[in-house]
N, C-alpha and C positions, 0 to 999 in steps of 0.2 A: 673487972669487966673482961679483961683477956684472957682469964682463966675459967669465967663464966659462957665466951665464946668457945674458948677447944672442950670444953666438956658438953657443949650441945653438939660440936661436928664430929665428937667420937661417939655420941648418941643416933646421930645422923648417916655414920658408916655403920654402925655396928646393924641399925635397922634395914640400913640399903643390903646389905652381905646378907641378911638373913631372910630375905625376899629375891631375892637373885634366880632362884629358880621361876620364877612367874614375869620375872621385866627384861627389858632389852632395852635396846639404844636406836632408835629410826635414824641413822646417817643417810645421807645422800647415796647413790652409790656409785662408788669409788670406781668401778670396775667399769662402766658404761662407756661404750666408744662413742667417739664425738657426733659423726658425721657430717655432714654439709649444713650451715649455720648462714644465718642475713648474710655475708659478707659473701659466699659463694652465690647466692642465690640474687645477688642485687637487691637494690632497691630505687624506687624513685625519687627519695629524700637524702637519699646520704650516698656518698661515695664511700668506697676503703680503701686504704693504704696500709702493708705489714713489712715489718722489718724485724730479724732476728737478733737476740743477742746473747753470749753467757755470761755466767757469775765471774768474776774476776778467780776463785780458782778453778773454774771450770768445770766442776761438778753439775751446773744446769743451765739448762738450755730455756730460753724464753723466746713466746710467739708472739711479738706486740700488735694488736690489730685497732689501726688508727680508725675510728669512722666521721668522717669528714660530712658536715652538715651541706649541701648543696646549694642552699641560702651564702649570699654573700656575711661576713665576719662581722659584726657591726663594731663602732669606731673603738673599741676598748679591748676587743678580740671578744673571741666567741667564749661564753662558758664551757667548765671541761667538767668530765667525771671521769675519775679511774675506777676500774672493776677489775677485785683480785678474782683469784680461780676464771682468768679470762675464758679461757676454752668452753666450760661450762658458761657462764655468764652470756658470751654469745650466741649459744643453743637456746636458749631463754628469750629471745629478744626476736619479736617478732614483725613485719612493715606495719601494721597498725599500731603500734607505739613509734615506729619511726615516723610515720604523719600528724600523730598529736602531738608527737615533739616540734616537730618543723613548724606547724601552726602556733607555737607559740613561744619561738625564740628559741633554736634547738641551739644544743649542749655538743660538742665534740666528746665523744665517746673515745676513751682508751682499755682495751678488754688485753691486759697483763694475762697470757697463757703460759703455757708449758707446751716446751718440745715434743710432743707426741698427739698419737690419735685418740687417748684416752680425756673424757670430758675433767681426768683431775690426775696431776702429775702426788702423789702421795706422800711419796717421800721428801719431792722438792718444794712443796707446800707445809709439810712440818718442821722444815727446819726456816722457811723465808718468813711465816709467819706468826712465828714464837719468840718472846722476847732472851733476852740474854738472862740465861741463867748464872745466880750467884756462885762465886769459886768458893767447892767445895761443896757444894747441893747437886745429888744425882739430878741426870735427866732419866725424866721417865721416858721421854721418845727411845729411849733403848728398851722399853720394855713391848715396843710395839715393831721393833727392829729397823727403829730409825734412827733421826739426831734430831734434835731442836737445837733452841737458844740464837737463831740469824734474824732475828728481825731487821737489827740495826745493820747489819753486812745488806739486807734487800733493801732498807730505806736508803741507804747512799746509792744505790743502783738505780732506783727509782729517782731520786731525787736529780744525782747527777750523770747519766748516763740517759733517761728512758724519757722524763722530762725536756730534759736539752732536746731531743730528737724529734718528740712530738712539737715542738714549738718549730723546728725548722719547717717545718709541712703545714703549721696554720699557726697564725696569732691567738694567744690564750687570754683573756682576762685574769690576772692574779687573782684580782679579789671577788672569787666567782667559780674556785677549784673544789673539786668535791671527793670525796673518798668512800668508797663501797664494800664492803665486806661479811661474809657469811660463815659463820663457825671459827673454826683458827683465822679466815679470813677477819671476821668480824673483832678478834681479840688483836690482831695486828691494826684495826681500823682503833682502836684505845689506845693502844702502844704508841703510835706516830699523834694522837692527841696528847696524851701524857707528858711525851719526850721533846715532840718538835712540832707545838702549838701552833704553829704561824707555817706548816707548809703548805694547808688545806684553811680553808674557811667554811666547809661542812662538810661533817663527820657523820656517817650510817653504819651502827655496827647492827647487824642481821645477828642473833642465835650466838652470842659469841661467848668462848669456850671460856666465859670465867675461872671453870675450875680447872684448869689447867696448874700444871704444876703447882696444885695444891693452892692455889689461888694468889700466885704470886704476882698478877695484873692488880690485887688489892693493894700491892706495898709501891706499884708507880704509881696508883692513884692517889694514897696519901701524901706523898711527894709531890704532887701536880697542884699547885694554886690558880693556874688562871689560863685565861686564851680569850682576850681581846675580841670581842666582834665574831668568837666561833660560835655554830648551832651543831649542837649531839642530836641525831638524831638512835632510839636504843630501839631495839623489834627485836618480836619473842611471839614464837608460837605459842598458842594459849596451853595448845594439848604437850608441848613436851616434856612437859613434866608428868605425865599421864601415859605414856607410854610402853605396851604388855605386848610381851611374847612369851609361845609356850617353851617350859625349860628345853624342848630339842631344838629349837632353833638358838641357843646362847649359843654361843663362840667363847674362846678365851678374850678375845679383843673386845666384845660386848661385855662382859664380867669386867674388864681390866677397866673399861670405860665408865662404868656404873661407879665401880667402887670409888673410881676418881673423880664423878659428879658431885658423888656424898659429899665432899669434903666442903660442898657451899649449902646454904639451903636452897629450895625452890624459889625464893624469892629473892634471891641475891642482886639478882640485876633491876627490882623495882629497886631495893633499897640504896643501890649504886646511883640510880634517877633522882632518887632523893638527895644525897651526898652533893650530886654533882652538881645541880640549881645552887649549890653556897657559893659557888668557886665562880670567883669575879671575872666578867665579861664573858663568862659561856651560857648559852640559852642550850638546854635539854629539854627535848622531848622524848616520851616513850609511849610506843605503841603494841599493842597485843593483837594479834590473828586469830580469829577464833575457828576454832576447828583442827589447827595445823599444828603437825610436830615438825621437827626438826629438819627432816631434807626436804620436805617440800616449801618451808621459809624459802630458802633460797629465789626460786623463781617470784614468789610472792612478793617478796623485801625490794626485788630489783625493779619493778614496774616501780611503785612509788620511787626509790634512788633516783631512776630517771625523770620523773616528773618533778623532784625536787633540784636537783641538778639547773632546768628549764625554768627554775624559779615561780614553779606551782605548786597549788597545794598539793603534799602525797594523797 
């Protein structure tokens, strides 16, 4: 059988490379300044609260922006969501979802940014949100002239540094913690399922980069048996596997990114929805956007996140 699968994903590349001139990759874009977001702007449901922090070796700088429900805590602490690629994330969030949250049990919002005016820190995003690579297996984030492999170096930040802090600002319900992510965001939102079941009690990966390092988020999930009480929630633009551009708009990063999709098929992450409904005490759902590729998920993924968070239907 495993020999039946690499000779369908060398069928898989060899098709995507020979189509190359006619497709591309719809990313969010990377290069967009943030500007003025809810938290500048107020609201009448939520208050904010920000506090900075670095990485223990000091390579990045994080914006943490607390948004504090203005409803008092109710007796178990308030639900929480955390949202990677903060900066962006809270560009995305508008007062009219902050009043349908409030009308029905709002969620304390934690939006995880990056030190800068760019709605996505690039470089400190490919390495926080990539799991550890095996010694002795290139990273391909160097072919993009980054680094990966820090997931686990940002989950102990998260866990013990960014957690502790938000809780000294408001009471959280443990069993009521939620986790948001979109593309690398969304494959670090599996990684912290996989590895440390019990930090979150629901999981939203938005578009997330399965193929990444050749699909090496499939060998934690065979590893992975169970999570107690957790709900997967998996989202996927319908269109992004359908995605064309004319050969002058490729990039070498568009090409590098194509070739490295190949390596799953289109359907990888229904068949991961499948996989993962066996795996004792996790509830998985999956959902499809119809119409949407890849970077417009993002803001899409996050209105429901929030209303899941609030304990509604998305």
């Amino acid at each position: 059988m495993a020999g039946v699968d690499l000779h369908r994903r060398r069928v898989l590349v060899a098709a995507m490379l020979a189509s190359l001139p006619a497709m591309a990759v719809a990313q969010p874009d990377l290069s967009q300044r943030l500007g003025p977001t809810i938290a500048e702007h107020g609201s009448a449901w939520y208050r904010f609260e920000r506090f900075a922090l670095r990485s223990q070796d000091g390579q990045r700088g994080y914006r943490v922006t607390v948004c504090l429900p203005r409803r008092a805590a109710p007796a178990d602490g308030y639900p929480a969501i955390v949202l990677l690629d903060g900066n962006a994330a809270l560009a995305a969030i508008d007062e009219a979802q902050l009043q349908a949250l409030d009308a029905a049990g709002p969620p304390l919002i934690v939006a995880i940014g990056y030190d800068t005016d760019l709605r996505f820190d690039v470089a400190a995003r490919a390495y926080d949100y990539t799991p550890p690579i095996p010694a002795g297996q290139a990273d391909d984030e160097a072919l993009r002239g980054r680094r990966g492999g820090g997931a686990d170096v940002f989950l102990d930040l998260l866990q013990d540094r960014i957690l502790p802090q938000v809780r000294r600002l408001a009471p959280l319900d443990s069993g009521r913690l939620s986790l948001w992510g979109h593309s690398y965001g969304g494959l670090f939102v599996l990684h912290t399922l996989f590895t440390r079941p019990g930090l979150f009690s629901r999981y939203i990966a938005a578009s997330p980069s399965l193929w990444w390092q050749r699909g090496l988020i499939l060998e934690e999930e065979r590893r992975f048996t169970e999570a107690p009480g957790a709900r997967l929630w998996l989202m996927v633009g319908e269109a992004e596997q359908r995605e064309r551009k004319p050969a002058r708009e490729l990039d070498e990063r568009s090409r590098a990114m194509l070739a490295a999709r190949a390596w799953l098929p289109p359907q990888a992450l229904q068949e991961m929805a499948v996989r993962l409904r066996q795996r004792q005490g996790l509830e998985v759902q999956m959902r499809s956007f119809p119409g949407l590729a890849h970077g417009p998920m993002l803001p899409a993924s996050l209105a429901p996140a929030l209303r899941i968070a609030a304990g509604l239907a998305p």
